[in-house]
Every structure is written in structure tokens, then in C-alpha cells.
C-alpha positions in Angstrom: 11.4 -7.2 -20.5 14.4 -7.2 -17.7 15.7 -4.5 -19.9 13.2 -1.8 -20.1 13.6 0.8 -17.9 10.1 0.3 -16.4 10.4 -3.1 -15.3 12.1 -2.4 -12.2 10.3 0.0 -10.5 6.7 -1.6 -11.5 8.0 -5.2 -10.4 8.9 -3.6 -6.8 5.6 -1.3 -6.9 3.5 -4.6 -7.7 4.5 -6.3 -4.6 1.4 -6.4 -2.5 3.0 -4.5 0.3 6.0 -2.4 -1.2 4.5 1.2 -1.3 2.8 0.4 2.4 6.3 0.2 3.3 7.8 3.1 1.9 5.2 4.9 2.2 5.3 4.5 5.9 9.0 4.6 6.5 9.0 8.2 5.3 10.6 9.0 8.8 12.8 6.9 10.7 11.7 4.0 12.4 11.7 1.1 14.8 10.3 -2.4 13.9 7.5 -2.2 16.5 6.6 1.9 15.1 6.2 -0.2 11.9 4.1 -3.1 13.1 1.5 -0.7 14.9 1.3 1.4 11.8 1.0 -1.5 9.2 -1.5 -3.7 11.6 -2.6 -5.1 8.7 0.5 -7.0 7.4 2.0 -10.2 9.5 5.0 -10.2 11.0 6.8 -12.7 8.8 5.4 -10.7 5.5 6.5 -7.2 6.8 10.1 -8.6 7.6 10.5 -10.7 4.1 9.3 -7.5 2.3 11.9 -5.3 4.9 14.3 -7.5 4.0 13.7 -6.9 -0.2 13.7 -3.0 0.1 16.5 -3.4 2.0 18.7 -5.6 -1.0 17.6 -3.3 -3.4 18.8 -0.5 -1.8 15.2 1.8 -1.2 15.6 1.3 2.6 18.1 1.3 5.5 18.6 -1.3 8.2 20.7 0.4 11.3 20.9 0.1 14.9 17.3 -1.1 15.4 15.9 1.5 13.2 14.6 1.6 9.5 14.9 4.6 6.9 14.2 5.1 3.6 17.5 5.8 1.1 17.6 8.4 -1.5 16.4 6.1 -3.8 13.4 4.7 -2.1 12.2 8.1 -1.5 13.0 9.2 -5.3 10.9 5.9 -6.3 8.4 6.5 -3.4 7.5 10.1 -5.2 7.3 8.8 -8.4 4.3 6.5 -6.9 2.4 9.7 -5.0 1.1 10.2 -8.3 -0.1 7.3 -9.1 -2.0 6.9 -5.6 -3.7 10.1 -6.0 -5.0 9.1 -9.1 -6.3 6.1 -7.4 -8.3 8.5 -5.1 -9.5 10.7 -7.4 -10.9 7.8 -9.3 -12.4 6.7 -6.3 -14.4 3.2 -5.9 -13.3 0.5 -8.7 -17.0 0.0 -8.9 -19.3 3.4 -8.5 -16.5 5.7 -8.9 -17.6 7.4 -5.7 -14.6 9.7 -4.7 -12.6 8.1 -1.5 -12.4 10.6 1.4 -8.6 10.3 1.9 -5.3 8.4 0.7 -5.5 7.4 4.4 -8.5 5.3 2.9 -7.1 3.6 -0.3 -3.5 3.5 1.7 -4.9 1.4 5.0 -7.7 0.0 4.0 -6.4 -2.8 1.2 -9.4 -5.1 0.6 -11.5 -6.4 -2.0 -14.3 -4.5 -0.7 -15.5 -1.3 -1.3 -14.3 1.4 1.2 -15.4 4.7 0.1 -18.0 7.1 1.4 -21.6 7.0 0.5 -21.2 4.1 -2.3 -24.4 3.4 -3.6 -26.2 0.2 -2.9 -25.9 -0.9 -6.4 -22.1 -0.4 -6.7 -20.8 -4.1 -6.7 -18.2 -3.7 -4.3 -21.2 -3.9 -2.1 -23.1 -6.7 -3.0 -19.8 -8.7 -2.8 -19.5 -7.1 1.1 -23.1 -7.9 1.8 -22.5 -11.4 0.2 -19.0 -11.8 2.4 -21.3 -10.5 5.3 -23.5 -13.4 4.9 -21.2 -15.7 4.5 -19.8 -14.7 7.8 -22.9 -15.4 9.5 
């Protein structure tokens, strides 16, 4: 398998956070631009996975700022279609149609985060059921 041509790219697009990180290092930027964008990822996570794009060569470490290479970007438009399918599918569940890629890009959860999902869709049973479990 370490052969195949598509092992590569898949292995780094399978990493939980890999495409968050390319996708949002698109332009230039400081750790702290990167934190406030990617809220949603710990510190220590966003610098191990930094760190990984960085040996592989899809991103640039240099005078405090990050970048993506040539390759990273080349990698990071292979992916674009492959997110825009995700969208267009919509919910894993109803199939409801997500608003944005904003949604399916910055929202990673188990539940359901698209627009008017029906109240049968599972996705929200298991939100009403984390809900309650909350409580």
C-alpha cells in the first residue's frame, strides 16, 4: 500500500485536522491568526499537526509566519473537490443541503449542522440525546 500513488495524499487528508490547516493557511500567517481562526483545535494539536505539514513539505515555517508551499496548495486543490461534494451531499443523515463550506469546514462534529434538518434525521436525535445528557 506505501506504494500506490494514492496513499500519500489520503494518509495526510485523513488526519483529523490536515485540510483545516491548509485550508486556512491559504494566505500567510501568524500562529495567533491561526489559533483565532481554528478555535476549535488545541494548541498542542495545531502545533503537532504544524509541525507534520511542515516535514512533508505542504507548508512553510519562517520568521514567525506560516505559508503554504507549492505543494500544499497543489494537494489543497485536489481536496476542494472533494469538500464540495461533501456540501452538496449535505447532512450524512437527511441529506438536507449544508448552507456553506464555511459549515462543513468549521463546524466538525458528530452532530448534524445543516439548515432545516428534519426532526427525524438522526443526526438529531443523537443532538437531542447529547442535549439531555448535558442536563
Amino acid at each position: 500500500m506505501e506504494g500506490c500513488p494514492y496513499h500519500h495524499p489520503l494518509h495526510i487528508l485523513s488526519r483529523k485536522w490536515s485540510f483545516f490547516v491548509l485550508r486556512a493557511l491559504r494566505s500567510s500567517k501568524r500562529f495567533s491568526e491561526l489559533k483565532t481562526e481554528l478555535h476549535f483545535i488545541t494548541n498542542r494539536i495545531l502545533i503537532q499537526e504544524l509541525r507534520r505539514l511542515e516535514i512533508e513539505g505542504l507548508i512553510s515555517h519562517a520568521a514567525s509566519h506560516y505559508a503554504i508551499t507549492p505543494s500544499g496548495k497543489s494537494l489543497l486543490e485536489a481536496a476542494m473537490p472533494l469538500a464540495q461534494w461533501g456540501v452538496k451531499r449535505g447532512c450524512r443523515d437527511c441529506h438536507t443541503e449544508w448552507n456553506c463550506a464555511e459549515c462543513i469546514a468549521y463546524k466538525p462534529s458528530l452532530e448534524c449542522c445543516c439548515k432545516d434538518c428534519p426532526k427525524d434525521c438522526p443526526s438529531q436525535a443523537l443532538k437531542m440525546i447529547q442535549i439531555a445528557k448535558t442536563k
